[in-house]
C-alpha positions in Angstrom: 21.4 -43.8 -2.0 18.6 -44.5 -4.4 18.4 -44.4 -8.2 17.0 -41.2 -7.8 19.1 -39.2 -5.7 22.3 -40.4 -7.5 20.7 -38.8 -10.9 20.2 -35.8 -8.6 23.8 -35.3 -8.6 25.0 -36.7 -12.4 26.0 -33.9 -14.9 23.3 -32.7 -17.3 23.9 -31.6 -20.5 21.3 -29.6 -21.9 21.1 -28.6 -25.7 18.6 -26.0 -27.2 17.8 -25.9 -30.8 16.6 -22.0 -31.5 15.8 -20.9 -35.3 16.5 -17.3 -35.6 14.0 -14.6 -37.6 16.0 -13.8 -40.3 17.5 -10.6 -39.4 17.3 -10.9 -36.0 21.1 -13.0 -36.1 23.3 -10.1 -34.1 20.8 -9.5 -31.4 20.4 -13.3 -31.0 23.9 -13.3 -30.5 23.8 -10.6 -28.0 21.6 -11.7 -26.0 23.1 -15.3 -26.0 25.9 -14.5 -24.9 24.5 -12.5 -21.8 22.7 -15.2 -20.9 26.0 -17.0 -20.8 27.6 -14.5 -18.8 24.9 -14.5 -16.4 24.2 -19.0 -15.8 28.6 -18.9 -15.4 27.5 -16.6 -12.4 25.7 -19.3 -10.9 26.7 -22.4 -8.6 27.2 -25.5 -10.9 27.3 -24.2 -14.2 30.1 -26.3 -16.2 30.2 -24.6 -19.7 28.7 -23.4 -22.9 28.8 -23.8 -26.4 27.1 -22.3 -28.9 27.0 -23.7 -32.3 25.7 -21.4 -35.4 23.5 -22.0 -38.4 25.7 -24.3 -40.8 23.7 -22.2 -43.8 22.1 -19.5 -44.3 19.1 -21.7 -45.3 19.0 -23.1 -42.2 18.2 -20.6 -39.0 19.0 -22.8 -36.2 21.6 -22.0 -33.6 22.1 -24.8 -30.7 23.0 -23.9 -27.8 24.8 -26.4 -25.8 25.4 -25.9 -22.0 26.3 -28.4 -18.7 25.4 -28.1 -14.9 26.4 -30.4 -12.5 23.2 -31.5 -10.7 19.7 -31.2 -11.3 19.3 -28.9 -8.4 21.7 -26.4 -9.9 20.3 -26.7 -13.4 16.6 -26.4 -11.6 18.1 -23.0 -9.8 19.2 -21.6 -13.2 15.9 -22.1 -15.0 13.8 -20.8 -12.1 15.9 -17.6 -11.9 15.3 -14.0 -12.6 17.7 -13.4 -14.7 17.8 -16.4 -17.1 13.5 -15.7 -17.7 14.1 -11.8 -18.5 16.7 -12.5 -21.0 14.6 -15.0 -22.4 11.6 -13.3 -22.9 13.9 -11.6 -25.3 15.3 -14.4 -26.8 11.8 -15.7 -27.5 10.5 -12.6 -29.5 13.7 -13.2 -32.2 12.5 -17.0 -32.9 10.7 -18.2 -35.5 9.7 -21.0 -33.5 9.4 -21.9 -29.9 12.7 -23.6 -28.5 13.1 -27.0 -28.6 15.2 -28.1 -25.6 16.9 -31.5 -24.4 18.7 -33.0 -21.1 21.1 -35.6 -21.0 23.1 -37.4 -18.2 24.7 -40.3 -17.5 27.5 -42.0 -20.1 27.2 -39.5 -22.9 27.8 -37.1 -20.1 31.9 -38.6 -20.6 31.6 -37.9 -23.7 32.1 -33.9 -24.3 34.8 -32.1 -24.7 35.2 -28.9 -22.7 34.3 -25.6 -25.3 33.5 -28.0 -27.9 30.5 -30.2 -26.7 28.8 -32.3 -29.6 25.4 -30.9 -30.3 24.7 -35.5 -31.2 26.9 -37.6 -29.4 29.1 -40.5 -30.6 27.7 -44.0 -31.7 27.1 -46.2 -28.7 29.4 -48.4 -30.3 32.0 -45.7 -30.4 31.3 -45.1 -27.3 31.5 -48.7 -25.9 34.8 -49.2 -27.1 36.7 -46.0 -25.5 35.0 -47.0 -22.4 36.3 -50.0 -22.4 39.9 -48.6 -23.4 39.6 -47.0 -19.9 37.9 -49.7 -18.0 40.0 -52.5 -18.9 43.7 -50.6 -17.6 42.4 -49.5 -14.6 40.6 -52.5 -13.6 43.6 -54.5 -14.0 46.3 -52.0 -12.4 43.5 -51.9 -9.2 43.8 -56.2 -9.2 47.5 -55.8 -10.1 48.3 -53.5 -7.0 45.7 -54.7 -4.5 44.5 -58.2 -5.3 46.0 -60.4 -2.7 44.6 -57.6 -0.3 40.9 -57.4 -2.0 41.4 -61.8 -2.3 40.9 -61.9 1.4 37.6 -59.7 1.6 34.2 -61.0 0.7 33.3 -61.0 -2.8 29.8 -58.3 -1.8 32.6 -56.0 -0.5 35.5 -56.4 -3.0 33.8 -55.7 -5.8 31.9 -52.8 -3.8 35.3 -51.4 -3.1 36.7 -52.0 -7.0 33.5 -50.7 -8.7 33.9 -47.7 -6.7 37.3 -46.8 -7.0 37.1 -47.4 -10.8 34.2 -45.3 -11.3 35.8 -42.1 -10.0 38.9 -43.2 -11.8 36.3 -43.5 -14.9 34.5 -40.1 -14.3 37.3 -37.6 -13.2 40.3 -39.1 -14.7 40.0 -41.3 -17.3 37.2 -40.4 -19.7 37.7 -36.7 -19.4 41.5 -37.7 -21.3 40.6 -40.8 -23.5 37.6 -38.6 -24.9 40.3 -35.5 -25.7 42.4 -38.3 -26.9 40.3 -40.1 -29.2 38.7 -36.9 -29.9 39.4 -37.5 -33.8 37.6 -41.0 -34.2 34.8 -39.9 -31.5 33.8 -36.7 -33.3 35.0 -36.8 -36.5 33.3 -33.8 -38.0 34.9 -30.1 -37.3 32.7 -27.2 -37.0 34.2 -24.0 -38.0 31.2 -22.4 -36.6 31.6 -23.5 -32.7 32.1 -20.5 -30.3 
């Protein structure tokens, strides 16, 4: 598989920065939350969050939301329903939206209802990886290493790098990043939905 079709199928993480007309907040809100209603309808979708003004002096809502592939985020965008709504959307702003996709790493990094609109310091990030990495790298040599000593080096570490990379992706980072939720996010938002 090529470096392309694998981020085909990574999670993206997509965050929209909108800056509400003053006035305009409810039906915003409305209309947001329709347009939830309607991508959580679709194959792929993962979650939203939206995150409100933290003053009144400052309009802008960001809207954070996660699909698993590019093709299903691509499916979304393209749809009927999301560009009606967001014709809509568009006539409340101030400004045009301001819109950005992630993937990969920082993609570990979220926390189901309560992704972070920036995420955590790479450094931050480097150590809970490594929290994770280190266990189950050990436990797979603990377990299996006179088995994996007798395959070719090509093949073993193949076999390891594989086997802890779904370990990383669907078990591990998913828990360490609820778990060191406190140091990785330090900052509470009262105004998360």
């Amino acid at each position: 598989m090529t470096a392309n079709n694998q981020e085909h199928f990574d999670p993206l993480t997509v965050v929209v920065s909108r800056r509400v007309k003053k006035g305009q907040e409810t039906e915003f809100e409305k209309l947001s939350s329709q347009m939830t209603k309607r991508a959580a309808s679709f194959p792929g979708y993962l979650g939203a969050t939206m995150f409100r003004p933290s003053s009144p002096e400052d309009p802008e809502y960001r809207i954070v939301f996660k699909f698993q592939d590019r093709d299903s985020l691509r499916k979304w965008e393209e749809s009927e329903e999301r560009t009606e709504l967001l014709e809509q959307i568009e006539a409340l702003l101030a400004q045009p939206s301001e819109r950005e996709t992630t993937s990969g790493i920082v993609t570990w990094f979220t926390l189901p209802g309560q992704n972070p609109v920036q995420p955590p310091p790479k450094w931050k990030m480097t150590i809970v990886s490594w929290l994770a990495l280190y266990p189950a790298v050990t436990v797979v040599f603990a377990l299996f290493g006179d088995w994996l000593a007798q395959i070719p080096l090509l093949i073993r570490t193949m076999l390891v790098t594989m086997v802890v990379m779904g370990l990383m992706s669907y078990v591990l980072m998913p828990r360490m990043t609820r778990w060191f939720s406190f140091w990785l996010f330090p900052r509470k938002n009262d105004n998360v939905r």
